[in-house]
VEXVO-995182 format. One record per residue: residue in one letter; residue number from 1; x, y, z of N, C-alpha, C, O, CB in turn. Coordinates in Angstrom, 2 decimals. Glycine has a CB too. Layout:
! VEXVO-995182
+---+-----+---------+---------+---------+---------+----------+---------+---------+---------+---------+---------+---------+---------+---------+----------+---------+
| r |   k |  n.east | n.north |    n.up | ca.east | ca.north |   ca.up |  c.east | c.north |    c.up |  o.east | o.north |    o.up | cb.east | cb.north |   cb.up |
+---+-----+---------+---------+---------+---------+----------+---------+---------+---------+---------+---------+---------+---------+---------+----------+---------+
| A | NUM |       X |       Y |       Z |       X |        Y |       Z |       X |       Y |       Z |       X |       Y |       Z |       X |        Y |       Z |
...
+---+-----+---------+---------+---------+---------+----------+---------+---------+---------+---------+---------+---------+---------+---------+----------+---------+
END
This chain:
! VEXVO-995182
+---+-----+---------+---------+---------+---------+----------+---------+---------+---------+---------+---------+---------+---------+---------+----------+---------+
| r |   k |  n.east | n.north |    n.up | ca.east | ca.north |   ca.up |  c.east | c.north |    c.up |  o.east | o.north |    o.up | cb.east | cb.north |   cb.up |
+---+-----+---------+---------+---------+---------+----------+---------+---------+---------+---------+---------+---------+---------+---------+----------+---------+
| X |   1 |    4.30 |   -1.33 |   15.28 |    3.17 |    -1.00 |   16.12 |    1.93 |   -0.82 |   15.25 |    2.14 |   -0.35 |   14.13 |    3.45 |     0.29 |   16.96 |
| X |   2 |    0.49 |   -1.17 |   15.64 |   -0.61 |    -1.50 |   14.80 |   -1.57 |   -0.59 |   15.76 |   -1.87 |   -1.07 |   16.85 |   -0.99 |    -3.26 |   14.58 |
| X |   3 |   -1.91 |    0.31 |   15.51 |   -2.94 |     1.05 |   16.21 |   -4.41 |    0.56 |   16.59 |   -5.26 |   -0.15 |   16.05 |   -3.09 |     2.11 |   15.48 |
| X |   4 |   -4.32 |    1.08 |   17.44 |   -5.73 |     0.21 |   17.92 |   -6.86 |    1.29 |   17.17 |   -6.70 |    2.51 |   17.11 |   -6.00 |     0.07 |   20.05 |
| X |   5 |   -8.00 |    0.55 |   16.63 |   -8.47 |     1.47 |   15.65 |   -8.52 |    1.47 |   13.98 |   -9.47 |    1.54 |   13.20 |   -7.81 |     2.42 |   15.98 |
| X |   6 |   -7.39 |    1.38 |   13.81 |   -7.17 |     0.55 |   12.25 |   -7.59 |   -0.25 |   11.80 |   -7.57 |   -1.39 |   12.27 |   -6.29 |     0.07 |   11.91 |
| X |   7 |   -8.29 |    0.20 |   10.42 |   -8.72 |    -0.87 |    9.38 |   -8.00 |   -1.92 |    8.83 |   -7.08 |   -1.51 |    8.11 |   -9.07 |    -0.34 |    8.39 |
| X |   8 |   -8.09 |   -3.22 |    8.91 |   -6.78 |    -3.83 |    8.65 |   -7.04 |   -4.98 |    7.90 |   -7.88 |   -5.64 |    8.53 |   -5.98 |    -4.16 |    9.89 |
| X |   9 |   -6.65 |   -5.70 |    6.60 |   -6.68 |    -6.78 |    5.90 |   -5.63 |   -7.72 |    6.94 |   -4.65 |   -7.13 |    7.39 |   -6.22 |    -6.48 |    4.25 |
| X |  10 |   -5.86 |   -9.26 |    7.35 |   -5.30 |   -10.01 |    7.46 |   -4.84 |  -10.83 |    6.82 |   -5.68 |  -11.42 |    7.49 |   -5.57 |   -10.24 |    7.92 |
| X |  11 |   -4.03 |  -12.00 |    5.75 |   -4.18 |   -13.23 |    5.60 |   -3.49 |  -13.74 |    6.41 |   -2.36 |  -13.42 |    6.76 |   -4.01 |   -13.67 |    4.54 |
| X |  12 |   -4.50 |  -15.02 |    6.93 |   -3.63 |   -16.10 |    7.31 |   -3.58 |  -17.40 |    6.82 |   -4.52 |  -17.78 |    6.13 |   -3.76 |   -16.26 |    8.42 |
| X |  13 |   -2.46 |  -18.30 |    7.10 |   -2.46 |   -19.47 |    6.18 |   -3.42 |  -20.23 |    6.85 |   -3.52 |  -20.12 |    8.08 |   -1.07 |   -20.23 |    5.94 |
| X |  14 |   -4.51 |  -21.38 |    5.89 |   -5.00 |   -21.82 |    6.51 |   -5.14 |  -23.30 |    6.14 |   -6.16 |  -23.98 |    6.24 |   -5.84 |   -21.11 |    6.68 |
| X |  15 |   -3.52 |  -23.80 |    5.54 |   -3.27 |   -25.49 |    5.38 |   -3.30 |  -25.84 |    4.22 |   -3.36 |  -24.89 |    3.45 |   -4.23 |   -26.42 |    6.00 |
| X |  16 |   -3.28 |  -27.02 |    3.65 |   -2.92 |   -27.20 |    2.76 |   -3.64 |  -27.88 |    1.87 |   -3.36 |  -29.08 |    1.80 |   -2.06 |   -27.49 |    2.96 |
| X |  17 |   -4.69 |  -27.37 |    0.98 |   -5.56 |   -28.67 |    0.07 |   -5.41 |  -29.36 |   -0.04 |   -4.30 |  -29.47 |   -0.57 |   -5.86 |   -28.89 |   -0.86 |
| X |  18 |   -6.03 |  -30.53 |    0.18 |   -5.92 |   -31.73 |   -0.30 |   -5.57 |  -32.39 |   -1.69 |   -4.83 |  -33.35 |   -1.90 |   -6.82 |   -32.03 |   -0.03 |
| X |  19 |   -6.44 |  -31.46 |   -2.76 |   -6.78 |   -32.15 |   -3.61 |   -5.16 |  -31.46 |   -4.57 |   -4.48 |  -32.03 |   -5.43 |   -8.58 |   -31.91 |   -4.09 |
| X |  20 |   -5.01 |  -30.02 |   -3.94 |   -4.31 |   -29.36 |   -5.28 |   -2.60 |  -29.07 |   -4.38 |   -1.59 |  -28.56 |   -4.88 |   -5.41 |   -27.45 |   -6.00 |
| X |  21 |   -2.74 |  -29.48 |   -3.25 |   -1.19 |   -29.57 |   -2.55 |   -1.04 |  -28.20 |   -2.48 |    0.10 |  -27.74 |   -2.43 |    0.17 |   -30.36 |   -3.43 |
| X |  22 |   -2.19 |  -27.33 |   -2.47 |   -1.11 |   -25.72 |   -2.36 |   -1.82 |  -25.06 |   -1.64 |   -3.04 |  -25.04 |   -1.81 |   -0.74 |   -24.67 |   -3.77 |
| X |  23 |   -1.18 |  -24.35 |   -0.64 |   -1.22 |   -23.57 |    0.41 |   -3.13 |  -22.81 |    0.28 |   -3.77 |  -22.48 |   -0.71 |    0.31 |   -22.36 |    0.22 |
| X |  24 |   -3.52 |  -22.80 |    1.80 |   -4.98 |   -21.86 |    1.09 |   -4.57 |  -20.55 |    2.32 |   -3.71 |  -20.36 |    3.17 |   -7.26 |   -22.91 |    1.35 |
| X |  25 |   -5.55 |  -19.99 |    1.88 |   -5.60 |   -18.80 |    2.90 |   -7.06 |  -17.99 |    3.61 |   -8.12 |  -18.37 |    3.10 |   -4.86 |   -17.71 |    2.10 |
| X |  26 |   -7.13 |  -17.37 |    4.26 |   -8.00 |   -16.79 |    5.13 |   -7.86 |  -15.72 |    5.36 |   -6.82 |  -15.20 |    5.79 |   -8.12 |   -17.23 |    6.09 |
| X |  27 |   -9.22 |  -15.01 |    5.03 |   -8.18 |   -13.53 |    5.00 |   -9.91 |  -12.64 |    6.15 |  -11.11 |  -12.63 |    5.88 |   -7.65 |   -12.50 |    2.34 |
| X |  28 |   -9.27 |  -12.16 |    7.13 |  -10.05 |   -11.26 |    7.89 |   -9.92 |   -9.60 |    8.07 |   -8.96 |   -8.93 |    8.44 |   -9.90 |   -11.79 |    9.05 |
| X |  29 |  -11.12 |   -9.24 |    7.72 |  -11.34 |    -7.48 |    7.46 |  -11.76 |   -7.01 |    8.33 |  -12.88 |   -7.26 |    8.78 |  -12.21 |    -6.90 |    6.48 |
| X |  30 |  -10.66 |   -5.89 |    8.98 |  -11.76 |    -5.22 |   10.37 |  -10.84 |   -4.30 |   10.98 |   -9.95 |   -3.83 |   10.27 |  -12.38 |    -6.47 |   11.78 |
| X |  31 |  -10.95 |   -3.83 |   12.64 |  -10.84 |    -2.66 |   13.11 |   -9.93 |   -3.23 |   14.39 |  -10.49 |   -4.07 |   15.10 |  -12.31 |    -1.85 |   13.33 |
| X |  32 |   -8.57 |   -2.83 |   14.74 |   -7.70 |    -3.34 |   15.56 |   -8.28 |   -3.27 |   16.84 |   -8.66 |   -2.14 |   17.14 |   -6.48 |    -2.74 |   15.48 |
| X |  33 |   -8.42 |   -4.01 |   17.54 |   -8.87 |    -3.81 |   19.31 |   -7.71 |   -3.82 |   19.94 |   -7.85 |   -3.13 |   20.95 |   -9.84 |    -5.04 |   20.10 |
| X |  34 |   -6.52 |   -4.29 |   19.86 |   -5.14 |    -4.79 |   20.43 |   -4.10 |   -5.51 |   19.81 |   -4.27 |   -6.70 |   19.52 |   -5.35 |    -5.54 |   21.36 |
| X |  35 |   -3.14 |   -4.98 |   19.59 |   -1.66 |    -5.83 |   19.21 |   -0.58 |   -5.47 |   20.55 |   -0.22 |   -4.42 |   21.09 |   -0.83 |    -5.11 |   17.43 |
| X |  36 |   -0.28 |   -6.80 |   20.75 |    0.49 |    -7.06 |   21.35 |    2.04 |   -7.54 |   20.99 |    3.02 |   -7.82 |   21.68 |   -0.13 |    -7.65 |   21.86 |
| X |  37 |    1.83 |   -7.51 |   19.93 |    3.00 |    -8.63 |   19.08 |    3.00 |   -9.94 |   19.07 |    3.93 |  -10.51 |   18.49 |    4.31 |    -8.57 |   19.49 |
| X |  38 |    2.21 |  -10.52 |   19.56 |    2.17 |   -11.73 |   19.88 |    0.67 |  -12.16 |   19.49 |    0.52 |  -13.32 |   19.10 |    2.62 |   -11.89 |   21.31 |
| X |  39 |   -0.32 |  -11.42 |   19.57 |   -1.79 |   -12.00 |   19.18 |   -2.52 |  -10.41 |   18.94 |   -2.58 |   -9.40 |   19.63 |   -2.68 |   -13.14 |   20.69 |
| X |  40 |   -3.13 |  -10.91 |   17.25 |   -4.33 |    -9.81 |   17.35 |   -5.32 |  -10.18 |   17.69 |   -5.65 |  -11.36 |   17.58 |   -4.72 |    -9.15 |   16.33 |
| X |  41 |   -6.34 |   -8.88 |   18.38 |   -7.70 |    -8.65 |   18.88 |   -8.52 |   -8.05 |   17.73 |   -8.49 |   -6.83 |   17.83 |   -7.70 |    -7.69 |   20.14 |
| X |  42 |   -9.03 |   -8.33 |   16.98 |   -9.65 |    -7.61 |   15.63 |  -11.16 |   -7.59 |   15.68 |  -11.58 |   -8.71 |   15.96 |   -9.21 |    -8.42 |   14.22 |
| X |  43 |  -11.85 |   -6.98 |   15.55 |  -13.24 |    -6.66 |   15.47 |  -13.81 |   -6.81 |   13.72 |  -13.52 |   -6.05 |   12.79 |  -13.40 |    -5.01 |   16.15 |
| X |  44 |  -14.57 |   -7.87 |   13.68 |  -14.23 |    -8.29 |   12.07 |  -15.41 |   -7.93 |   11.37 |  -16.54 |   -8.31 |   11.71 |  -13.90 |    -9.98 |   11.74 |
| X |  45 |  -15.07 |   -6.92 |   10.03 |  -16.39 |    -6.50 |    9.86 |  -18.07 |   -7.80 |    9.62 |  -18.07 |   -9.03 |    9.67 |  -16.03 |    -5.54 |    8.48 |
| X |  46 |  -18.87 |   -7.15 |    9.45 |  -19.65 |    -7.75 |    9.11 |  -19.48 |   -7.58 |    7.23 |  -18.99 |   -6.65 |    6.59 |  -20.86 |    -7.30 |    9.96 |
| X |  47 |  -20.03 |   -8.67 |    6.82 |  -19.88 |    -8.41 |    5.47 |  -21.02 |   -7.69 |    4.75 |  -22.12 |   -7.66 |    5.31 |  -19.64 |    -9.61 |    4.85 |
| X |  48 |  -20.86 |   -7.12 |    3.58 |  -21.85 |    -6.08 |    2.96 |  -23.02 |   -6.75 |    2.72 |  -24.09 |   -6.13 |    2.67 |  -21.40 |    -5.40 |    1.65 |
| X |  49 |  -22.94 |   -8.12 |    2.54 |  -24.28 |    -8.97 |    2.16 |  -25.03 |   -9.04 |    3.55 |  -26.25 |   -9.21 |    3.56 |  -23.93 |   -10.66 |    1.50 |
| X |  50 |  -24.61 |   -8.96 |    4.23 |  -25.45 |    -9.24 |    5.93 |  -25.35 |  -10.77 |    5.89 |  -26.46 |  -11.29 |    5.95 |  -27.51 |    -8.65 |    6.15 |
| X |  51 |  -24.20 |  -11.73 |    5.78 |  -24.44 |   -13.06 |    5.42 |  -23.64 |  -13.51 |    7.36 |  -23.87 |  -14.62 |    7.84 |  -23.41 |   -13.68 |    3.46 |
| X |  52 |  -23.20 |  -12.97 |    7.77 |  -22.97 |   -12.85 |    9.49 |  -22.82 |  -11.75 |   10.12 |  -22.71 |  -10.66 |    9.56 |  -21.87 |   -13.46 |   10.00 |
| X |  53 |  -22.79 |  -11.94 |   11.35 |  -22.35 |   -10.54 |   12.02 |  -20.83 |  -10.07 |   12.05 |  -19.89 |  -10.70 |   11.55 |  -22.76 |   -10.59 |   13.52 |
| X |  54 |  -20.75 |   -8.80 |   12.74 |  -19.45 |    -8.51 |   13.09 |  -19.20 |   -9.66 |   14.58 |  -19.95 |  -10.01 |   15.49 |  -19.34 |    -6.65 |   13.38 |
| X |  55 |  -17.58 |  -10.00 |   14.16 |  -17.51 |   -10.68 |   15.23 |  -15.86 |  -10.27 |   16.12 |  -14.89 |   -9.75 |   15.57 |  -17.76 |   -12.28 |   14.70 |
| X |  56 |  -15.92 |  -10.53 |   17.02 |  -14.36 |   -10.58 |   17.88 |  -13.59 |  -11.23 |   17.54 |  -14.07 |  -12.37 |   17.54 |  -14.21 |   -10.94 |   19.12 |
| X |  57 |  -12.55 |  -11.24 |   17.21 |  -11.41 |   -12.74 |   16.63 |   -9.90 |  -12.18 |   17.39 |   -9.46 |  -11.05 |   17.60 |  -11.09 |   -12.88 |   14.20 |
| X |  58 |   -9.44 |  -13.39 |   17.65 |   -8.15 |   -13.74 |   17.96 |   -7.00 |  -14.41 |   17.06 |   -6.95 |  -15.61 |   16.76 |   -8.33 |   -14.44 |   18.89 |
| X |  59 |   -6.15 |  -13.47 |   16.73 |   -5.38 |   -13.98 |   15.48 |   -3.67 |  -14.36 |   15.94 |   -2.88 |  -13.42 |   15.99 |   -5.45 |   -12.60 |   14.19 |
| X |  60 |   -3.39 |  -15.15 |   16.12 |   -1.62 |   -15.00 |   16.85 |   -0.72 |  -14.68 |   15.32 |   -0.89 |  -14.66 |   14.10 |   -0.83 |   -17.05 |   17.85 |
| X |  61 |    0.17 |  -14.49 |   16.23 |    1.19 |   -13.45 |   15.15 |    1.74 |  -14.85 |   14.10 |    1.56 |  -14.89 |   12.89 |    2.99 |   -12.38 |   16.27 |
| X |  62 |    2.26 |  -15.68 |   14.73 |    2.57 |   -17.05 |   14.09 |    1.53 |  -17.34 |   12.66 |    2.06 |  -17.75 |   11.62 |    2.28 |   -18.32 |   15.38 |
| X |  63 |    0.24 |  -17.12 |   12.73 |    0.02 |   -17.65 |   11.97 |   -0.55 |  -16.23 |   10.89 |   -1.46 |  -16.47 |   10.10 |   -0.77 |   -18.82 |   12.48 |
| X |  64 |   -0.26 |  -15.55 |   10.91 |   -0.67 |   -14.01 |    9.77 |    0.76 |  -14.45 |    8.92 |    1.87 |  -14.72 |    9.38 |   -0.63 |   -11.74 |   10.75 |
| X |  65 |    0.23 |  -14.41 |    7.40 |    1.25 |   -14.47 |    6.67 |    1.50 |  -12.47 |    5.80 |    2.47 |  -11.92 |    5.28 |    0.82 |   -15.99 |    5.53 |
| X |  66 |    0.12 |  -12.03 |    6.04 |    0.14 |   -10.93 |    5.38 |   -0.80 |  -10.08 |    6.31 |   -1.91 |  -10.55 |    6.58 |   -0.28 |   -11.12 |    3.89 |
| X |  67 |   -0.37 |   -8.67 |    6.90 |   -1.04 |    -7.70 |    7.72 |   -1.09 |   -6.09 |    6.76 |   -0.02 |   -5.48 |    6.68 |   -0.09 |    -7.61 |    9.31 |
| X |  68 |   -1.90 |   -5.71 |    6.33 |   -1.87 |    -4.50 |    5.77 |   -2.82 |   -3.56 |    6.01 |   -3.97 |   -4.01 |    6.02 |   -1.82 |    -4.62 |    4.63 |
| X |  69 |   -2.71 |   -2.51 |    6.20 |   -4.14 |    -1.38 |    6.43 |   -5.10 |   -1.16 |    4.75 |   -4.65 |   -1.07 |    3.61 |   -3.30 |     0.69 |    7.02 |
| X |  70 |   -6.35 |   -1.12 |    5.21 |   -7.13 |    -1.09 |    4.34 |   -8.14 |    0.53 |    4.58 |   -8.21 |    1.02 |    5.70 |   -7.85 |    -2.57 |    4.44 |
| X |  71 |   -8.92 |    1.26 |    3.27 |   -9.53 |     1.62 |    3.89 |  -10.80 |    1.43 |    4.54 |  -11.31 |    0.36 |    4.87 |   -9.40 |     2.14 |    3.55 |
| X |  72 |  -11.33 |    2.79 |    4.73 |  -12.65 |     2.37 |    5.53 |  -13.72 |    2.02 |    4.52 |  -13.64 |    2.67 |    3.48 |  -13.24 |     3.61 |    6.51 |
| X |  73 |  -14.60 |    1.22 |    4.60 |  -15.84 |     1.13 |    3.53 |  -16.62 |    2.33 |    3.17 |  -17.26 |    3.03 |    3.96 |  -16.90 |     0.21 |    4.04 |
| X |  74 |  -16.54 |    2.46 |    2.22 |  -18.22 |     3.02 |    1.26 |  -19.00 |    2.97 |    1.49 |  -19.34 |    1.84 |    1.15 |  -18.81 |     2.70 |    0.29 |
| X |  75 |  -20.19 |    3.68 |    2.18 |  -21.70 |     2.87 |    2.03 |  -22.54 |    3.92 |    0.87 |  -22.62 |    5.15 |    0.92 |  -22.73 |     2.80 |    3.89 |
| X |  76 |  -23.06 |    3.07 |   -0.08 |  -23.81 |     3.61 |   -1.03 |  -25.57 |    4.29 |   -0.64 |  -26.15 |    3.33 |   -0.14 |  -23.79 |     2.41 |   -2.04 |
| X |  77 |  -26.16 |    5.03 |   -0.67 |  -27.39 |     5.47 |   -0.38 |  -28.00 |    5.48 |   -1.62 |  -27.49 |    5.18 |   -2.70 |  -27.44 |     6.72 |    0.30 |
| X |  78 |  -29.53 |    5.95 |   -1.32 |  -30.28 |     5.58 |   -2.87 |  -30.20 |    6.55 |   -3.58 |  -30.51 |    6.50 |   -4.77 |  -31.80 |     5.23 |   -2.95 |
| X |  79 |  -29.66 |    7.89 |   -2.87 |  -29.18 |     8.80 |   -3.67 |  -27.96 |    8.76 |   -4.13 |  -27.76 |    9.75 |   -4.83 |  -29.29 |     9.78 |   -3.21 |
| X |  80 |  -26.94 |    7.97 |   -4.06 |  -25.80 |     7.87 |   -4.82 |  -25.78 |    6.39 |   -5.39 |  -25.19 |    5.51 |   -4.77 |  -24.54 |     8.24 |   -3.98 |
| X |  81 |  -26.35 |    6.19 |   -6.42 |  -26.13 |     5.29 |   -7.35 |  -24.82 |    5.33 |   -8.16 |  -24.61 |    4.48 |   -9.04 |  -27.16 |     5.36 |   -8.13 |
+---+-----+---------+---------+---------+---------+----------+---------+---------+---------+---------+---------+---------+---------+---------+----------+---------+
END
């Protein structure tokens, strides 16, 4: 059971290079909306660079090769250098 709420590292596989024949991966960071056993609902952070937003994702269980809890982020202020 995966709590809804949880910080959570995903990988999933995501095929097979071309050039080097070996497996790649995809890996999504964020906050559980729903497990069902069958498909996650994940709320995916935004990244620290601001390079996209947070987004909604749908992950099925089939394709997660690795699910682990992470913690919550750091945010640095200009008073803590």
């Amino acid at each position: 059971m995966i709590p809804s709420g949880a910080r959570v590292v995903v990988r999933c596989e995501d095929g097979v290079d071309e050039h080097t024949g070996r497996m790649t991966y995809r890996d999504f960071v964020g906050h559980v909306i729903n497990w069902n056993g069958e498909r996650l609902l994940l709320r995916r952070d935004a990244p620290a660079n601001g390079s996209r937003p947070e987004q909604i994702v749908h992950i099925e269980a089939r394709d997660i090769a690795v699910l682990k809890p992470v913690p919550e982020r750091t945010f640095r202020t200009q008073d803590n250098n």
